[in-house]
C-alpha positions, -999 to 999 in steps of 0.1 A, spaced: -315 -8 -415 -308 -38 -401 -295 -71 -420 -326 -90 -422 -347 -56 -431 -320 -53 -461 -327 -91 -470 -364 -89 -464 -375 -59 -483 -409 -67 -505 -391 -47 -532 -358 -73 -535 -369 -102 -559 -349 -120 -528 -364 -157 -526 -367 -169 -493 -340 -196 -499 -313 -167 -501 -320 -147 -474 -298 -168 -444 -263 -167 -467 -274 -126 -473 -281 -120 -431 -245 -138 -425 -227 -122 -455 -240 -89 -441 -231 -98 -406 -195 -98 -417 -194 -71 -447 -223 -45 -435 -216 -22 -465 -203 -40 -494 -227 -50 -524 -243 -84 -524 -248 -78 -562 -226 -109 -565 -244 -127 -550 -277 -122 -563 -268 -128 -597 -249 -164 -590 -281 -172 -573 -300 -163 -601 -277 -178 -626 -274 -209 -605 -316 -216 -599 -320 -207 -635 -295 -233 -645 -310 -260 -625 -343 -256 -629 -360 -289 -631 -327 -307 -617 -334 -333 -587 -309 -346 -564 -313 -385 -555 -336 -379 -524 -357 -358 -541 -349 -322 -533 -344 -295 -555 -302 -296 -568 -296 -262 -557 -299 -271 -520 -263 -278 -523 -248 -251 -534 -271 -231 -515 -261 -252 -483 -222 -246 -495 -229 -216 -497 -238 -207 -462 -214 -221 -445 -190 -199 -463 -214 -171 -456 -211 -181 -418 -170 -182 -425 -168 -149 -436 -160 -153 -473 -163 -124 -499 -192 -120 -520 -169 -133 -552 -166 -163 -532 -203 -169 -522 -208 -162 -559 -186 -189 -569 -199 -216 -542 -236 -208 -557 -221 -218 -592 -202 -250 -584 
């Protein structure tokens, strides 16, 4: 299964949003658990829910953009996890 198939699946509850930071993460850790992950993103969209940023878009494009790049980086799935919660 490749990374995006994993990502993709219509079975994960994975929003659209999510899926680049999961294809890098699993580009550099092919077998560890994105569990992490999943939940800080969950956490994190729950939290702020209704919360704007001053030009309009959602707040959790930031930590979601943070996010990535440390994706792209190579960081741990703790680490991800934290970025989505900062």
């Amino acid at each position: 299964m490749t990374a995006a198939e994993h990502v993709l699946r219509p079975d994960d509850a994975v929003v659209a949003e999510l899926a680049p930071v999961l294809v890098a993460f699993r580009s550099h850790y092919p077998s560890a658990s994105d569990r992490t992950i999943h939940q800080a993103y969950a956490l994190a969209q729950r939290k702020h829910l209704g919360q704007f940023r001053k030009t309009g878009e959602p707040f959790i494009t930031h930590p979601l953009a943070v996010t990535q790049i440390l994706a792209e980086y190579g960081l741990d799935a703790d680490t991800l996890g934290a970025a989505l919660l900062h």
